[in-house]
MARPAFI-401104 format. One line per field, with one value per residue (C-alpha): residue in one letter; x, y, z; residue number from 1. Coordinates in steps of 0.02 Angstrom, whole numbers, plus 50000, padded with zeros to 5 digits. Each point is the difference from the previous one (the first is absolute). Example, Ala and Ser with C-alpha at 12.3 -4.5 7.8 and 13.67 -1.06 7.14 Angstrom:
// residues 2
r: (A,S) $
x: (50615,50069) $
y: (49775,50172) $
z: (50390,49967) $
k: (1,2) $
//
This chain:
// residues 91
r: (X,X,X,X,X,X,X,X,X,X,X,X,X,X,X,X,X,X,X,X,X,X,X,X,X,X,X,X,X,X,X,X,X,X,X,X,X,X,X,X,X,X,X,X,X,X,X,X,X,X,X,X,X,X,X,X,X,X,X,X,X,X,X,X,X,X,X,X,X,X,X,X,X,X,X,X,X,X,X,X,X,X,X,X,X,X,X,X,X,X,X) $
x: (56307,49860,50045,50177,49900,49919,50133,50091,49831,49997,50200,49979,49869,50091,50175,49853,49912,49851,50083,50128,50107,49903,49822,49883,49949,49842,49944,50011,49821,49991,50161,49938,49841,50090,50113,49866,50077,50006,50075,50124,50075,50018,50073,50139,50004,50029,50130,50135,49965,50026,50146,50092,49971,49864,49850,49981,49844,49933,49893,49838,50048,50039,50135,50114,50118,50165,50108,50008,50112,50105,50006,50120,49957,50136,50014,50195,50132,49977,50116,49914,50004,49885,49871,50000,50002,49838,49890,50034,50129,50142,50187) $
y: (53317,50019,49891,50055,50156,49947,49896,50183,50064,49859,50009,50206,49948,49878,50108,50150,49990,49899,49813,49930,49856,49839,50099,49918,50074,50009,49827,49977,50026,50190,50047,49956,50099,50134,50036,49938,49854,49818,49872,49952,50182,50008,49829,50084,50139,49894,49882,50147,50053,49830,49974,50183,49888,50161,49888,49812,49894,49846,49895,50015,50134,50150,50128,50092,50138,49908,50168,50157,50090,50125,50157,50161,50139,50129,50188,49982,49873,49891,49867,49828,50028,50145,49921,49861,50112,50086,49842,49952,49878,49952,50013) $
z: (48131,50110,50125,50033,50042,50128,50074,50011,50083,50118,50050,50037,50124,50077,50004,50071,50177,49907,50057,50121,49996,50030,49950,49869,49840,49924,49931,49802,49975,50103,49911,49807,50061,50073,49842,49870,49944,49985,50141,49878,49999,50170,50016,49867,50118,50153,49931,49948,50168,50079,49881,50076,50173,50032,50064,50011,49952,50111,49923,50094,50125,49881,49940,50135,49993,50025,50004,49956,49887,50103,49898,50046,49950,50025,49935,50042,50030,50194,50056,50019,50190,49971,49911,50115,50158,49908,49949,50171,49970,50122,49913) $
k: (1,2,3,4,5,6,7,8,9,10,11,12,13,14,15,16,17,18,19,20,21,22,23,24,25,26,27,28,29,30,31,32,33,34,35,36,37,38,39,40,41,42,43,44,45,46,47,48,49,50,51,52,53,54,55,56,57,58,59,60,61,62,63,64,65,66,67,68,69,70,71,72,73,74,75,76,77,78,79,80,81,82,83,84,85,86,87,88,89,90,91) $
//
């Protein structure tokens, strides 16, 4: 389905350096022009991504990044301490 890939599009820019937690995204109408769609893709799009709790819509003010999905990427095993201690987490 087309808009599940875009909602995958949109979530690896938001888990990338592209938005931060609390930024706004693109309104409806800039997205469906940006991906060559219609509004009510998008809106598909944006509701699995408010429905994984990864952005949240307000009526009248817009969509926000709510969080971020924290990703590990490891080549060999690290204790949860590690990976805290390297996204800058306190443990």
């Amino acid at each position: 389905m087309v808009f599940q890939d875009i909602a995958k599009k949109i979530k690896d820019k938001i888990n990338g350096y592209l938005y931060s937690v609390g930024d706004p995204l693109p309104t409806e109408v800039q997205l469906a022009q940006h991906y060559s769609v219609s509004r009510n893709t998008i809106r598909k799009a944006l509701a699995l991504l408010e429905h994984d709790g990864m952005i949240e819509r307000k009526h009248g003010s817009g969509t926000f990044v709510k969080q971020k999905n924290f990703i590990a990427h490891v080549n060999h095993m690290n204790s949860l301490s590690e990976i805290a201690k390297k996204s800058g987490k306190r443990g």
